[in-house]
LOLUM-745422 format. One line per field, with one value per residue (C-alpha): x, y, z. Coordinates in steps of 0.05 Angstrom, whole numbers. Last residue first. Layout:
<sites>
px = X|...
py = Y|...
pz = Z|...
</sites>
This chain:
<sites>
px = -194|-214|-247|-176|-165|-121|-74|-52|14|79|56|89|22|11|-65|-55|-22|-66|-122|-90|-83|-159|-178|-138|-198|-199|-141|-80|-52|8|37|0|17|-43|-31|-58|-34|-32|-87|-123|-114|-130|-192|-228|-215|-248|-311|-296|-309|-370|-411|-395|-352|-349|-291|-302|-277|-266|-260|-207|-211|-158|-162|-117|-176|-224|-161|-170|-244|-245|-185|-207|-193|-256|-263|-279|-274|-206|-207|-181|-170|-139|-147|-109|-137|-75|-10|-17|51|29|-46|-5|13|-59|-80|-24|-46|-94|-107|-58|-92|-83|-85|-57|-71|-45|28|44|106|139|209|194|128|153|206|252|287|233|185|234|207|191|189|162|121|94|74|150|179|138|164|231|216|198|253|268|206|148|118|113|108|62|65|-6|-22|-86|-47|-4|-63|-94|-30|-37|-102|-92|-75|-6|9|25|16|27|0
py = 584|517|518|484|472|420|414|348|316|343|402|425|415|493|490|475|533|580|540|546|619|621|591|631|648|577|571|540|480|448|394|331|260|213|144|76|5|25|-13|44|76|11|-10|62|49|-16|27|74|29|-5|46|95|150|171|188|179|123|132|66|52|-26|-45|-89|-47|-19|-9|35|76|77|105|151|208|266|285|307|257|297|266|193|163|87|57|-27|-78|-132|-132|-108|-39|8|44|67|102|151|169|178|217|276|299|264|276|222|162|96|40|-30|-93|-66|-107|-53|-6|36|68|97|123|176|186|236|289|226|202|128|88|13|-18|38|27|95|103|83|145|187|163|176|249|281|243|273|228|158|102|26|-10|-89|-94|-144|-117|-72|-49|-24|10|47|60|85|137|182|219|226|197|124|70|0
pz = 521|495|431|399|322|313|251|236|230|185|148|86|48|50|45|123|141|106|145|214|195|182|250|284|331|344|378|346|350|311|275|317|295|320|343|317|350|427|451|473|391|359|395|389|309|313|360|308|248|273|291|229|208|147|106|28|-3|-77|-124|-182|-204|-241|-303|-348|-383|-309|-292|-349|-348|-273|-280|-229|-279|-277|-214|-142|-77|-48|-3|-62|-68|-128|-125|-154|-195|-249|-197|-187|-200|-256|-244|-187|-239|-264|-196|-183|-236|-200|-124|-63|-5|-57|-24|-64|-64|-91|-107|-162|-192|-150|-158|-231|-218|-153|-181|-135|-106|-86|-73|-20|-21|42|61|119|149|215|246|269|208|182|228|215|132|151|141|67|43|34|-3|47|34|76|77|109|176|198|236|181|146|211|212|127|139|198|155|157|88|25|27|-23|0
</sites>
């Protein structure tokens, strides 16, 4: 599984027993390592469409024109999920061509997954990276920050004075 950011879905990957391979800046391979990468690739040195091949799924969290490059590296029934608003450039027909199936997953939360999700975290298996907080009347700077994509964790929003 390719990931490019901090998600939670390559951790719970790895719990259910995943090979994850990481895709990030060299500073943040440790990090990674840390969440339970096994292998990670310094997109700003290489190129990731020429390191993997057969990868049965990959998790897309960057959208555009990285859909069509992670098309690449699938093995023949692998799957392309995006968790992105879908556009046209979402490569449905191509992938359905090479005998890939390309689906979007939205983020919802439901019973059953957070109570799973719930498990994870108290038993020590999924953990939250945190970048910065910043009080709610800086919401908009948090935002700024945030369409950056130079941040390493999530950006919290506090209410608490």
């Amino acid at each position: 599984m390719e990931i490019s950011s901090l998600l939670p879905g390559p951790q719970i990957a790895k719990a259910r027993g995943a090979y994850v391979i990481g895709t990030a800046s060299a500073a943040k391979h440790e990090m990674l390592r840390s969440l339970g990468a096994d292998e990670l690739i310094d997109y700003r040195t290489q190129n990731f469409t020429e390191t993997l091949r057969d990868v049965d799924v990959v998790l897309d969290t960057l959208g555009g024109p990285n859909w069509a490059r992670s098309l690449q590296t699938l093995r023949l029934g692998g799957t392309l999920i995006s968790i992105l608003p879908l556009d046209d450039t979402f490569p449905v027909k191509e992938a359905e061509a090479a005998g890939i199936r390309a689906v979007f997953m939205p983020v919802e939360p439901d019973h059953a997954g957070l109570r799973e999700v719930t498990s994870l975290v108290e038993g020590g298996r999924l953990r939250v990276i945190v970048d910065e907080v910043f009080p709610l009347e800086e919401a908009v700077r948090a935002h700024t920050l945030g369409e950056t994509g130079r941040t390493t964790g999530k950006i919290v929003l506090s209410i608490i004075p």
